[in-house]
C-alpha positions as YAML, in Angstrom:
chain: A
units: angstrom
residues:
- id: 1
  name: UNK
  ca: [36.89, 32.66, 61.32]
- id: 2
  name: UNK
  ca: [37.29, 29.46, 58.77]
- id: 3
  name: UNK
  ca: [36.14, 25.88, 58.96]
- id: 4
  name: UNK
  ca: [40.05, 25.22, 60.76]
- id: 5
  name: UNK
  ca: [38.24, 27.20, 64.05]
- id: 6
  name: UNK
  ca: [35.14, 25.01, 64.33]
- id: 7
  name: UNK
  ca: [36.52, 21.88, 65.48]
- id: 8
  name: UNK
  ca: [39.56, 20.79, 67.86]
- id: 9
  name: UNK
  ca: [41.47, 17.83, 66.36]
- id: 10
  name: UNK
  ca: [41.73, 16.17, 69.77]
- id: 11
  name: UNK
  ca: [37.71, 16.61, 69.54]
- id: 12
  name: UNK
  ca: [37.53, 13.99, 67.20]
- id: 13
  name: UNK
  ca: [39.77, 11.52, 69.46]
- id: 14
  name: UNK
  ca: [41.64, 9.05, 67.68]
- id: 15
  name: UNK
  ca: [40.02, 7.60, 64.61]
- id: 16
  name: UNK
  ca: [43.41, 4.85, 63.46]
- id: 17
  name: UNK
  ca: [44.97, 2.34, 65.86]
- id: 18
  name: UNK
  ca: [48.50, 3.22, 66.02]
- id: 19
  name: UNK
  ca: [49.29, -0.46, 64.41]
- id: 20
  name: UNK
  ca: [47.57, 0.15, 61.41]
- id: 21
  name: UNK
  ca: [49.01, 3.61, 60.99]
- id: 22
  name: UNK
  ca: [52.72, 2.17, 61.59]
- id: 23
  name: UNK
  ca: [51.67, -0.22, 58.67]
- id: 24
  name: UNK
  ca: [50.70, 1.78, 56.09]
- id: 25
  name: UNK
  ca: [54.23, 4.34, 57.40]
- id: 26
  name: UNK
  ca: [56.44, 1.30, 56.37]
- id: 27
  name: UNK
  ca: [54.90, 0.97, 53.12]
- id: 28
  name: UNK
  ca: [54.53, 4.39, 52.11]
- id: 29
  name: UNK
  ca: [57.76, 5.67, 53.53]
- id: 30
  name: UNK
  ca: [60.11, 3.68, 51.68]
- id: 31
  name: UNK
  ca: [61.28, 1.24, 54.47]
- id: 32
  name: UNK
  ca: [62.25, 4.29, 56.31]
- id: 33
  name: UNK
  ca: [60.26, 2.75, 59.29]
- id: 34
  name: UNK
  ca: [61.13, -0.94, 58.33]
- id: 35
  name: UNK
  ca: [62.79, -1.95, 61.66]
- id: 36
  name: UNK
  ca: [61.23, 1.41, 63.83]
- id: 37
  name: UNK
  ca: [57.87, 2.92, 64.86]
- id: 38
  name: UNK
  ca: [55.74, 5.68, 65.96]
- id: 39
  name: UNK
  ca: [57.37, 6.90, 69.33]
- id: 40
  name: UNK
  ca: [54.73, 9.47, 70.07]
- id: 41
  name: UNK
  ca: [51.00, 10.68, 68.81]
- id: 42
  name: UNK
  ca: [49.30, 13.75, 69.96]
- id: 43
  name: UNK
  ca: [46.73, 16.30, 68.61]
- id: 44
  name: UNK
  ca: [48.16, 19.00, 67.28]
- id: 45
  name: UNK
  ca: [47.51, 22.36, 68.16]
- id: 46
  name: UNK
  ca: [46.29, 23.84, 65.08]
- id: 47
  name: UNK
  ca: [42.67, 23.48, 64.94]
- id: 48
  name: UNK
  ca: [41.17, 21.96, 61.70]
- id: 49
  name: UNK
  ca: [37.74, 20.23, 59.99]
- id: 50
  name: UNK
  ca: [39.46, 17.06, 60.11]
- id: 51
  name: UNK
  ca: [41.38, 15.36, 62.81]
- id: 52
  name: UNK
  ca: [45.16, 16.84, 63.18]
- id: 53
  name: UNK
  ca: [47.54, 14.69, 64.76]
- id: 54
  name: UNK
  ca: [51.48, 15.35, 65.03]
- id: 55
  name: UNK
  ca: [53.37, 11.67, 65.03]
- id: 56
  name: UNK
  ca: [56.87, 11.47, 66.01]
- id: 57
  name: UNK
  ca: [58.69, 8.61, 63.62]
- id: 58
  name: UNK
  ca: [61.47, 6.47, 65.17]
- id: 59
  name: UNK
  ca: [63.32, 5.55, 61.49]
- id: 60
  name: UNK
  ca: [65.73, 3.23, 60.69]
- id: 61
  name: UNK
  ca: [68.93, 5.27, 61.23]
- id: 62
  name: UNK
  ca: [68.14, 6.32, 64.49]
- id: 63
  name: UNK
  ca: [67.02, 9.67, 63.65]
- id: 64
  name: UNK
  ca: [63.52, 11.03, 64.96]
- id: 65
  name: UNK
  ca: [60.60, 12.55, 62.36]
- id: 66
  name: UNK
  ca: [57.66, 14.63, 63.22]
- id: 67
  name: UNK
  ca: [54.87, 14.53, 60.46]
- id: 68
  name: UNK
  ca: [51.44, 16.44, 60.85]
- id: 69
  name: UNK
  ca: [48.46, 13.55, 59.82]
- id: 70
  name: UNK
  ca: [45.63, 14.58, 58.53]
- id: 71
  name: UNK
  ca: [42.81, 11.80, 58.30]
- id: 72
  name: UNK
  ca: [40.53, 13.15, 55.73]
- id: 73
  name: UNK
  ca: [38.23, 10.33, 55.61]
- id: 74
  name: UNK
  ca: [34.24, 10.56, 56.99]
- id: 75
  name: UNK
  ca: [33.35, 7.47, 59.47]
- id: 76
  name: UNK
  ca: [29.20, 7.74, 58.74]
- id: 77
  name: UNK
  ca: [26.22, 10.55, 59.90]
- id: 78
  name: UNK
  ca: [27.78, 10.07, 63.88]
- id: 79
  name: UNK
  ca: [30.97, 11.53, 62.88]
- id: 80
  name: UNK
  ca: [31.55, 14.99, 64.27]
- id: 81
  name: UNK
  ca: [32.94, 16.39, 60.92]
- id: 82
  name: UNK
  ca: [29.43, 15.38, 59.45]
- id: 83
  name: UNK
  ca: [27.51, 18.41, 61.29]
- id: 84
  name: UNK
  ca: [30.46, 21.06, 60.60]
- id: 85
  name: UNK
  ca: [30.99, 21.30, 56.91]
- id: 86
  name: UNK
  ca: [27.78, 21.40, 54.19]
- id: 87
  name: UNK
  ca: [27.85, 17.51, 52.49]
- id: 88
  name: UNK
  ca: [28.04, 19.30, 49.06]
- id: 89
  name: UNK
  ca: [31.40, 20.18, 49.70]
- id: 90
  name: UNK
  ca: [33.22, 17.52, 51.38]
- id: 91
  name: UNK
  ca: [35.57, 15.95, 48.48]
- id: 92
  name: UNK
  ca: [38.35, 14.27, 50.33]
- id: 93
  name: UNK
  ca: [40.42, 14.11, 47.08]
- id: 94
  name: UNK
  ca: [40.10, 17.69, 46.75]
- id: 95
  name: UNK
  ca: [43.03, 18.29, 49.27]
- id: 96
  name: UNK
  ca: [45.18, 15.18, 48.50]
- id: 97
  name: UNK
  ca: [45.21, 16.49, 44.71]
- id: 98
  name: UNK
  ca: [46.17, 19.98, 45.16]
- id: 99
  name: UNK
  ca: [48.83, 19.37, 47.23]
- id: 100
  name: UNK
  ca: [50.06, 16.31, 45.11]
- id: 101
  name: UNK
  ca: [49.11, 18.32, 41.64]
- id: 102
  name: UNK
  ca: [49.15, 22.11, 42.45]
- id: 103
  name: UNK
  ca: [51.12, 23.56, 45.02]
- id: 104
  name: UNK
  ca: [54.31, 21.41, 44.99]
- id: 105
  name: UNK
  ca: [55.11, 21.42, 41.28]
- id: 106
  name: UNK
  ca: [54.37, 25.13, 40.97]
- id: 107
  name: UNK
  ca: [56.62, 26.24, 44.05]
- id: 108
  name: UNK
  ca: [54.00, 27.08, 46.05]
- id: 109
  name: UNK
  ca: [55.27, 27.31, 49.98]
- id: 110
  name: UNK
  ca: [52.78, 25.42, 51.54]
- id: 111
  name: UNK
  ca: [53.80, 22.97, 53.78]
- id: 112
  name: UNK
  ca: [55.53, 19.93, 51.82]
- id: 113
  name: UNK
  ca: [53.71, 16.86, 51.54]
- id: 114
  name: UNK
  ca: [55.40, 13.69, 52.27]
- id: 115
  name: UNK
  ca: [52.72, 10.83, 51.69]
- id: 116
  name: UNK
  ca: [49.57, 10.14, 50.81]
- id: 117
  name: UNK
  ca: [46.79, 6.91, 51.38]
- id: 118
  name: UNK
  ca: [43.77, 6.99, 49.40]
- id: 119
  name: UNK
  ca: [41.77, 3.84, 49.46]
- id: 120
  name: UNK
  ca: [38.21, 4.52, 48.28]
- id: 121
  name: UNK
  ca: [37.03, 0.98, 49.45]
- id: 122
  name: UNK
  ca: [38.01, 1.77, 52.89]
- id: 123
  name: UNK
  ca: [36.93, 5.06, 52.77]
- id: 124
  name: UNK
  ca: [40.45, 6.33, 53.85]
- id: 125
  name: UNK
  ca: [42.32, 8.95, 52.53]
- id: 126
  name: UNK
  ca: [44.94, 10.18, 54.79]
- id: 127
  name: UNK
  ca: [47.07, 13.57, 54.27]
- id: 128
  name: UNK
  ca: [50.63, 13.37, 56.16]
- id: 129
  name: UNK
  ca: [52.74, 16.78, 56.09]
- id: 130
  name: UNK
  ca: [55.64, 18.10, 56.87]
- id: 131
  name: UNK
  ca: [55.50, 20.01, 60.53]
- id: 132
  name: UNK
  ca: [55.96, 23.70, 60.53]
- id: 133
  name: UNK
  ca: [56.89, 26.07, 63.07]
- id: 134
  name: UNK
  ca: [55.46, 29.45, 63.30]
- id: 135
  name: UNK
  ca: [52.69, 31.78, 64.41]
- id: 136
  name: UNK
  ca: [49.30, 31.66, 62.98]
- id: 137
  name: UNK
  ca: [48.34, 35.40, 61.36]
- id: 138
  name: UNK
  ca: [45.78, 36.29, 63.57]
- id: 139
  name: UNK
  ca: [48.50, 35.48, 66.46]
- id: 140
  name: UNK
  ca: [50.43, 38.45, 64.74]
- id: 141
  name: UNK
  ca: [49.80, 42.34, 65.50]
- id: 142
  name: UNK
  ca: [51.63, 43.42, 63.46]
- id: 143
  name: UNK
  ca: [50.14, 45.19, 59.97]
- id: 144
  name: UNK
  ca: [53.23, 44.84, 57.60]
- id: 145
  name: UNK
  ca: [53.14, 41.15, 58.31]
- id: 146
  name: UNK
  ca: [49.49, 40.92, 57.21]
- id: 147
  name: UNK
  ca: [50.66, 43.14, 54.29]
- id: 148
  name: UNK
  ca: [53.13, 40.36, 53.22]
- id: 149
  name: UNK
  ca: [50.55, 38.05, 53.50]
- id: 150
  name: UNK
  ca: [48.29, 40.10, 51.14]
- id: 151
  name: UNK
  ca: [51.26, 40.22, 49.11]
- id: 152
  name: UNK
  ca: [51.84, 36.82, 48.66]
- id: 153
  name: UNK
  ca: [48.76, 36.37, 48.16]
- id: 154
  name: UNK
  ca: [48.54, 38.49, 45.14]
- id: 155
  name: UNK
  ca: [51.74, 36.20, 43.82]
- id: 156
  name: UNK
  ca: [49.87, 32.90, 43.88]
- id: 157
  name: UNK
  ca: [46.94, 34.40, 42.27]
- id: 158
  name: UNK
  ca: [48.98, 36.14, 39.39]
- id: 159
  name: UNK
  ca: [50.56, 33.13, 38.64]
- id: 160
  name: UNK
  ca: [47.53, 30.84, 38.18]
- id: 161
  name: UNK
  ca: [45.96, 33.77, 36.37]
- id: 162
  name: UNK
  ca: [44.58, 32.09, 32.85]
- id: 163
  name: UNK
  ca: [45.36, 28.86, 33.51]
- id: 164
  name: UNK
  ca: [42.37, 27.61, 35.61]
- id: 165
  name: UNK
  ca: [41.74, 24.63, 33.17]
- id: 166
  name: UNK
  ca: [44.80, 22.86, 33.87]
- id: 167
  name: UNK
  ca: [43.61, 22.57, 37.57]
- id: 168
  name: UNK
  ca: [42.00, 19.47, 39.18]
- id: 169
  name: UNK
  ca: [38.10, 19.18, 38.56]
- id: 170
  name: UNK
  ca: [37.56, 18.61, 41.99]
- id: 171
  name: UNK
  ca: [37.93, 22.36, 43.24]
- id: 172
  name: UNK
  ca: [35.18, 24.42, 44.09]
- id: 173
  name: UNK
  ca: [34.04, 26.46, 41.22]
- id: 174
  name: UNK
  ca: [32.80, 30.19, 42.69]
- id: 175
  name: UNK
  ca: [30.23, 30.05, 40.00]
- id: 176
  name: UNK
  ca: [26.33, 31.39, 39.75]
- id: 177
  name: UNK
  ca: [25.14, 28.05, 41.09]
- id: 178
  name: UNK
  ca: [27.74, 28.36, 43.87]
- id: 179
  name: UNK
  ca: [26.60, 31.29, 45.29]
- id: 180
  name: UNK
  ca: [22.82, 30.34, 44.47]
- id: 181
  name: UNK
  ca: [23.31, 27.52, 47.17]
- id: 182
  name: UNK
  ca: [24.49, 29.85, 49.54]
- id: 183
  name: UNK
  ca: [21.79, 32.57, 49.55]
- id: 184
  name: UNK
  ca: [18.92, 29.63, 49.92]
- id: 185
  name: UNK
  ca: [20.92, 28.00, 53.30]
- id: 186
  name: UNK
  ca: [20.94, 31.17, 54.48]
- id: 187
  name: UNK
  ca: [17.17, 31.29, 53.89]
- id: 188
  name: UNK
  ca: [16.87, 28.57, 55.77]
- id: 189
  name: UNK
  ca: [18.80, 28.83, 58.40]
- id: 190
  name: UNK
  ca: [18.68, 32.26, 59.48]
- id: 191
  name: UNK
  ca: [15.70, 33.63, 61.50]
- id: 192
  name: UNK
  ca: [14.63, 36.47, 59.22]
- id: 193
  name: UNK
  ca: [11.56, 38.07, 60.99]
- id: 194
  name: UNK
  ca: [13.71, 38.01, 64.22]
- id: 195
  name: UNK
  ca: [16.96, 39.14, 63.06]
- id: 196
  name: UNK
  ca: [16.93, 40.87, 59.90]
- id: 197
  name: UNK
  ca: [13.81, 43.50, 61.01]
- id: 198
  name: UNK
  ca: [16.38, 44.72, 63.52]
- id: 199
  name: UNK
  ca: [17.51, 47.03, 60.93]
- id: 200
  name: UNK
  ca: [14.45, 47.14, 58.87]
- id: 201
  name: UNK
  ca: [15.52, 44.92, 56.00]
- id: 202
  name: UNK
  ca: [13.96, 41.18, 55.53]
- id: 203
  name: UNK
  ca: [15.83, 38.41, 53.23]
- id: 204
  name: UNK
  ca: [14.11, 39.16, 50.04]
- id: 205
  name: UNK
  ca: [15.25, 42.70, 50.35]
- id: 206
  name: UNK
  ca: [18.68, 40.87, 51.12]
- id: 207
  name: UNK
  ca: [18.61, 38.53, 48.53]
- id: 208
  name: UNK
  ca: [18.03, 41.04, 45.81]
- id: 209
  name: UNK
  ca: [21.21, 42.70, 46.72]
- id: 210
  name: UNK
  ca: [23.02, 39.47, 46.45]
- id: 211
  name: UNK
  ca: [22.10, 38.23, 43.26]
- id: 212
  name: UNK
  ca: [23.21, 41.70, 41.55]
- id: 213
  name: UNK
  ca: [26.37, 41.21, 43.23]
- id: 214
  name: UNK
  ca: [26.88, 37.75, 42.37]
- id: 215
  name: UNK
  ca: [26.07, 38.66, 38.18]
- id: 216
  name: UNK
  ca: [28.90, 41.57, 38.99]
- id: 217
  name: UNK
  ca: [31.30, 39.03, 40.52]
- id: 218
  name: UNK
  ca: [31.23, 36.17, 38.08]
- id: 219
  name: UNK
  ca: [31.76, 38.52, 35.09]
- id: 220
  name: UNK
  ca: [35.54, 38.58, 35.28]
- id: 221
  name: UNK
  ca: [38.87, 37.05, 35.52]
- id: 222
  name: UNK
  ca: [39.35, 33.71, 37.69]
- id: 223
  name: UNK
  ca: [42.15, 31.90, 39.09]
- id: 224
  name: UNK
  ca: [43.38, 29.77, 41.66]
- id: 225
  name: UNK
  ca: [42.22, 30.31, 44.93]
- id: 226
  name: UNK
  ca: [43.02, 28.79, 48.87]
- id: 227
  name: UNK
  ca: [39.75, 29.49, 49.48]
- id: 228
  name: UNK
  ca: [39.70, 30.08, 53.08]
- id: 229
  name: UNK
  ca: [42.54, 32.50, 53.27]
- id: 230
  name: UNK
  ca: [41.67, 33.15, 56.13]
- id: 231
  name: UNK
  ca: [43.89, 34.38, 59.17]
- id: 232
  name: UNK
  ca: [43.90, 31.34, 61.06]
- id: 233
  name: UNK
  ca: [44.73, 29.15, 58.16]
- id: 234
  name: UNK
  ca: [47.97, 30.73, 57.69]
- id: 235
  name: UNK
  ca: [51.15, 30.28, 59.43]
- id: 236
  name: UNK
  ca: [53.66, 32.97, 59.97]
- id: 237
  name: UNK
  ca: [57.88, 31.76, 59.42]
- id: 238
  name: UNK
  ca: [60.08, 34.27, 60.79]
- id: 239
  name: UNK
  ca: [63.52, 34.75, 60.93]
- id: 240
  name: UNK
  ca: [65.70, 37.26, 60.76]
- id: 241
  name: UNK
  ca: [64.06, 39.90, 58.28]
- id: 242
  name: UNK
  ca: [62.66, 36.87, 56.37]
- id: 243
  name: UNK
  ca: [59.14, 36.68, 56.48]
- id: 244
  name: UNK
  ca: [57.45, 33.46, 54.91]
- id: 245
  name: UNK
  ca: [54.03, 32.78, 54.44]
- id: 246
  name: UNK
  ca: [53.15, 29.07, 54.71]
- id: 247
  name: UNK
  ca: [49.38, 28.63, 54.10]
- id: 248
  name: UNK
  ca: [47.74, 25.10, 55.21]
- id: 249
  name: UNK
  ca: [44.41, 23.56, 55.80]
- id: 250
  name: UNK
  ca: [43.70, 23.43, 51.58]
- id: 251
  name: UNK
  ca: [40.26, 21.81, 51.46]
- id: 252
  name: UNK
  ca: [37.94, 24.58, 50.23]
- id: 253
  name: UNK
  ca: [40.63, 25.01, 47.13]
- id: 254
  name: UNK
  ca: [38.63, 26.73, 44.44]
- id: 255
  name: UNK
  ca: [38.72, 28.45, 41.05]
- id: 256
  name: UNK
  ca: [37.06, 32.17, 41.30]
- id: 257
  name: UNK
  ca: [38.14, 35.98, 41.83]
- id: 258
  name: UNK
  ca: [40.86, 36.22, 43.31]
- id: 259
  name: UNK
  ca: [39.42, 38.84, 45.46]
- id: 260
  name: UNK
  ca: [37.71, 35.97, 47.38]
- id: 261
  name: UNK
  ca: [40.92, 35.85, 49.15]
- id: 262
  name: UNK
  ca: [41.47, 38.95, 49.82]
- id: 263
  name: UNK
  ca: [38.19, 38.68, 51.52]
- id: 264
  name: UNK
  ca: [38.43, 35.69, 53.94]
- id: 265
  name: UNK
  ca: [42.29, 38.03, 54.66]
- id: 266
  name: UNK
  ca: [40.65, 41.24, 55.07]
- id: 267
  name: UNK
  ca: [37.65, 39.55, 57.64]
- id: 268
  name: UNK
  ca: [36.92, 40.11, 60.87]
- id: 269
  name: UNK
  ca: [37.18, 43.39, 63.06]
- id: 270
  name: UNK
  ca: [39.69, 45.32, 61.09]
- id: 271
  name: UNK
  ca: [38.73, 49.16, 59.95]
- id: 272
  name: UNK
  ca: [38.65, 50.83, 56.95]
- id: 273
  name: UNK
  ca: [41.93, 52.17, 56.54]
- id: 274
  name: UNK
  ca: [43.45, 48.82, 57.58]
- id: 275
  name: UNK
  ca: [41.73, 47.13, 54.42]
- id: 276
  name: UNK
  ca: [42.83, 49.48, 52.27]
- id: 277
  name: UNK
  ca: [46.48, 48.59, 53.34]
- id: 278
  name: UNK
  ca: [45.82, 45.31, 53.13]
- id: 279
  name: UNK
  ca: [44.30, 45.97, 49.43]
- id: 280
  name: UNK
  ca: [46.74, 47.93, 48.34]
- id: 281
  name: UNK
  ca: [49.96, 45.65, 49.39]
- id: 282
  name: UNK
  ca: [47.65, 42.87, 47.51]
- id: 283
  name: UNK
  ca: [47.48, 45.50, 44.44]
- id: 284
  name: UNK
  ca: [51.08, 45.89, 44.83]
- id: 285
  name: UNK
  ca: [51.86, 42.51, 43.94]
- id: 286
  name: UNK
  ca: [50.29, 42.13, 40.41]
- id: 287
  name: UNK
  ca: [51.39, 42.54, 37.33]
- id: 288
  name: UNK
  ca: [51.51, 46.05, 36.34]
- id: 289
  name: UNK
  ca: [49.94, 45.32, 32.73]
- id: 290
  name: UNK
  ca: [45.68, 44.93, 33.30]
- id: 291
  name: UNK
  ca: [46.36, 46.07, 37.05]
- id: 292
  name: UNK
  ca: [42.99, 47.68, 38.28]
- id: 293
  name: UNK
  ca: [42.76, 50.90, 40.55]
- id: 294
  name: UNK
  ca: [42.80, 50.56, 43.63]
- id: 295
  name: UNK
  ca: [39.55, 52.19, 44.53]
- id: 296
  name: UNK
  ca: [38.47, 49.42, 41.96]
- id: 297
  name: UNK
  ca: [39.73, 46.90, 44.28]
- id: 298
  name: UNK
  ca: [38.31, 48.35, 47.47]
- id: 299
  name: UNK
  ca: [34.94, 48.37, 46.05]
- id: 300
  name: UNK
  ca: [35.51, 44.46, 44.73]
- id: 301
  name: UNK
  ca: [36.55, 43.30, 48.02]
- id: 302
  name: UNK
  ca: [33.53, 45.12, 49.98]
- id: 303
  name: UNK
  ca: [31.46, 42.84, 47.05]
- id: 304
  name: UNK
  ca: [33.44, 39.82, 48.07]
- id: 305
  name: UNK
  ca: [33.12, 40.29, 51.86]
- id: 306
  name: UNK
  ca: [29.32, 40.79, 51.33]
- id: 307
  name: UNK
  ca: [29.45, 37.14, 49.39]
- id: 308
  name: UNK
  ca: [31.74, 35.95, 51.95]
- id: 309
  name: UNK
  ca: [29.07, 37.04, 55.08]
- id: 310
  name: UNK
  ca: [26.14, 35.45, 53.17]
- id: 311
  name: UNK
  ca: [28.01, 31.89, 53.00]
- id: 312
  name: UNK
  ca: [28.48, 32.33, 56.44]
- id: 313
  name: UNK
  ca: [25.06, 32.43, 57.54]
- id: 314
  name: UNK
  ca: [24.27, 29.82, 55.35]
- id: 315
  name: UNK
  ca: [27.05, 27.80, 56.16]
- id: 316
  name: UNK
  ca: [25.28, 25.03, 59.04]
- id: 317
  name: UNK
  ca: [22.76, 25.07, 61.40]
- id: 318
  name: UNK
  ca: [25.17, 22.41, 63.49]
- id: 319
  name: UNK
  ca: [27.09, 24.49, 64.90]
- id: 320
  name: UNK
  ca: [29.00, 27.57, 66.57]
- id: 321
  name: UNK
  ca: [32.26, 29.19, 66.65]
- id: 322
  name: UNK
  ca: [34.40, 29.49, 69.43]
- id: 323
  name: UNK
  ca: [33.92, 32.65, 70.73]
- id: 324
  name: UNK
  ca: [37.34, 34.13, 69.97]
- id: 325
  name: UNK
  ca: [36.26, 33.75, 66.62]
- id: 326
  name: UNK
  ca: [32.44, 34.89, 66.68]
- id: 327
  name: UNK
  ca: [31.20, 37.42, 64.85]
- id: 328
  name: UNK
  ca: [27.83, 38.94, 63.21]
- id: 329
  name: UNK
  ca: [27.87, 37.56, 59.77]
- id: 330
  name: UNK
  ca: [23.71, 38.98, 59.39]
- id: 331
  name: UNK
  ca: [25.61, 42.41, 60.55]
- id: 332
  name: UNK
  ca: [28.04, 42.28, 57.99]
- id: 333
  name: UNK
  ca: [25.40, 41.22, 55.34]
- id: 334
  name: UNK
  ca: [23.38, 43.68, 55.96]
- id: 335
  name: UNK
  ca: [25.81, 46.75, 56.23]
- id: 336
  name: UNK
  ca: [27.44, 45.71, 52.76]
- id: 337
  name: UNK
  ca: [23.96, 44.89, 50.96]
- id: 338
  name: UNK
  ca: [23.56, 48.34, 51.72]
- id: 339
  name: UNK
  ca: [26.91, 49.46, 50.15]
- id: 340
  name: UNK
  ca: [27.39, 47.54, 47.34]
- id: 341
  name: UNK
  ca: [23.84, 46.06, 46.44]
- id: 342
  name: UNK
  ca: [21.88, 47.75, 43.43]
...
């Protein structure tokens, strides 16, 4: 589960009148659209935070675009987007830059990005894309495709590796007072004396566990991370033999482990054997020089997953997945606090 399963973009409805968007097109595309229009609008299928839309461009020559849009912008406390995502960290430059300053000029196959609007006094700041076709991961049964996933994964991460402060300021920094916030909304939100008795343990006992694992986590190596890596957020190209992993939905971008990543990958109801594959192809992938154990690995990403549940229950009180995509975060807590707490 990520923040791109909580909210349909046809949920949101239609936030721009088509006139204004066909404006700003002709100005930002180059006169591209000088003498044509949008032909069609629709939500697009891909679920996301923010409102997804595909547009269909009639341009000048006759020839017909599709673009995914991607209106990052928050329209006041009544806006739906307001009660899924905690206020702290909703930076709707924090997208916009990464694509425009990270992935594109270091090769990175995201989808391309053909335009952005930002226009602080409005409040707007608009994302349009390229569209891609392919499955989303979790659509896929198939283990060596997850594998390649993990693997390029363990690419993007190697080549970032040491070079975190030439990244935008805006990303999320997995740092002690990142993981402080998290532990304290799950305090909050979670019904301890109901829930967490179940199995004998209460939050302080909980909490406890979590800070040690937090001091263990922060004492290393950091890079550039998606941030929600998570299966949903990442498309599947196929063809042929050629497999090609085309991550979207970049808004939680974020300098920490690296095993983060791995974690959101590895989530959900997939069994021990199956994470070690997944860790290993991830292991696989990085440079051979400094490259831990894997047993190292397997014990860092049962840490990360334990950081990962925690955020979850502290992540809103506003709302809840889909059920496709439920799943007993406190469970998961728990079970891990158990493993890797000391």
């Amino acid at each position: 589960m990520s923040t791109a399963d909580l909210v349909t973009g046809s949920a949101h409805g239609t936030r721009v009148e088509t006139p204004e968007l066909e404006r700003v097109l002709r100005r930002i595309l180059d006169g591209q659209m000088e003498k044509m229009a949008i032909l069609e609008r629709r939500p697009f299928p891909y679920r996301s935070t923010f409102p997804l839309e595909e547009i269909v461009l009639g341009l000048v020559d006759g020839d017909r675009r599709s673009l995914v849009f991607k209106d990052l912008s928050r329209y006041g406390p009544t806006d739906p987007v307001w009660g899924v995502k905690a206020p702290f960290l909703h930076d709707p430059l924090r997208e916009i830059e990464v694509y425009r300053g990270v992935l594109a000029p270091n090769g990175v196959s995201a989808p391309e990005c053909v335009a952005t609007v930002v226009e602080p006094d409005r409040g707007r700041y608009w994302l349009f894309l390229e569209k891609i076709h392919g499955d989303l991961l979790w659509q896929v049964g198939n283990m060596d495709v997850w594998c390649v996933a993990a693997d390029w994964l363990a690419r993007m991460h190697a080549r970032f590796s040491g070079r975190t402060n030439t990244l935008p300021l805006r990303l999320v920094v997995h740092n002690r007072e990142h993981y402080a916030r998290w532990i304290e909304r799950a305090r909050e939100f979670v019904r301890w004396p109901e829930l967490a008795n179940r199995q004998g343990r209460g939050f302080d006992w909980l909490a406890s566990r979590y800070l040690s694992v937090v001091e263990r986590m922060v004492d290393g190596p950091t890079t550039f991370l998606h941030g929600e890596f998570y299966p949903s957020n990442i498309v599947i190209e196929m063809s042929g033999d050629r497999i090609d992993i085309r991550p979207v939905d970049w808004e939680m971008a974020a300098v920490g482990r690296g095993i983060l990543d791995l974690a959101a990958l590895a989530s959900g109801a997939w069994g021990e054997a199956e994470r070690r594959a997944l860790t290993a192809a991830y292991r696989g992938a990085l440079p051979a020089r400094g490259r831990p154990s894997l047993n190292t690995l397997v014990e860092d990403l049962d840490r990360a997953r334990f950081l990962l549940a925690v955020q979850w229950l502290g992540w809103s009180a506003a709302w809840t997945p889909p059920p496709q995509h439920a799943h007993d975060w406190l469970a998961t807590a728990l079970e891990l606090a158990e493993a890797v707490g000391s």
